[in-house]
C-alpha positions in Angstrom: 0.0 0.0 0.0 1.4 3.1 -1.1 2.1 5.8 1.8 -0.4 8.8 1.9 0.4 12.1 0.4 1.7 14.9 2.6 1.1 17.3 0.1 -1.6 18.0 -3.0 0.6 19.0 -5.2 4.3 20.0 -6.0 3.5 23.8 -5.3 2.1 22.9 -2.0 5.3 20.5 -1.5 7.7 23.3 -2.8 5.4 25.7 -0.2 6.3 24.0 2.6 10.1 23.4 2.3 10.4 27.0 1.6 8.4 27.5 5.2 10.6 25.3 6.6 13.4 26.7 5.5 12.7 30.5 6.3 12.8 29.0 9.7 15.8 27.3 9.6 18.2 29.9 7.9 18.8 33.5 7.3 19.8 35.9 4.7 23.0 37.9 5.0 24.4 40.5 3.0 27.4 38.9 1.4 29.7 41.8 1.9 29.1 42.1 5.4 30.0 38.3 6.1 32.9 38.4 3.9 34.0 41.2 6.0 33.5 39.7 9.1 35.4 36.5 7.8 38.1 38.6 7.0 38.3 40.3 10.5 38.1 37.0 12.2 40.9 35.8 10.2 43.2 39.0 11.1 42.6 38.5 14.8 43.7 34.7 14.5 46.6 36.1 12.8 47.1 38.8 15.3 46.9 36.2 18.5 49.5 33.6 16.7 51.8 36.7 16.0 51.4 38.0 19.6 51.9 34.0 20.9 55.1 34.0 18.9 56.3 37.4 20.7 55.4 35.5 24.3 51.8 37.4 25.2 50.8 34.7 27.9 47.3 35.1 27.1 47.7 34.8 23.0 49.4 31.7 24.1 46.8 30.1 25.8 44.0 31.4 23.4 46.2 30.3 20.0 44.2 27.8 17.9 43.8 26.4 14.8 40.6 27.1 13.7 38.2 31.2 14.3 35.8 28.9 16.2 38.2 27.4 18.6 40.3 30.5 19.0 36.7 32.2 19.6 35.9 29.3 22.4 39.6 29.8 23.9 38.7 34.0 24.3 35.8 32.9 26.0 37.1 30.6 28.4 40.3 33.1 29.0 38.1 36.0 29.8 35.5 33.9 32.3 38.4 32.6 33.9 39.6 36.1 34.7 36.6 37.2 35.4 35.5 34.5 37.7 35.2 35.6 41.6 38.7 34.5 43.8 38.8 33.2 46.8 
């Protein structure tokens, strides 16, 4: 037995997966991303350059990767910011 339509017809099909996918994504302006790409990129560089000159904190940030440099910053700065005692 064949498995029951979900939808009446290719429009209403097509309909739907655009509604589902205006909720699941967003538009960007392109030169605004690129930009920020490129501004992530020169603080990566900027962290392995200031690791290389000894900083102790572009040391511990220094990753391979924007994301896990961005996860290392946030760690760093909680962990200074954290109460003592």
């Amino acid at each position: 037995m064949a498995r029951p339509k979900k939808h009446e017809s290719a429009a209403a099909r097509q309909a739907a997966h655009r509604q589902r996918a205006k909720e699941q994504w967003i538009e960007v302006d392109r030169a605004s991303y690129d930009a920020l790409v490129a501004r992530l990129e020169s603080l990566q560089q900027a962290v392995s350059h200031a690791a290389a000159a000894g900083d102790a904190l572009a040391q511990q940030c220094r990753a391979g990767s924007v994301d896990t440099l961005l996860d290392n910053l946030i760690v760093a700065f909680e962990q200074r910011a954290a109460p003592t005692g």
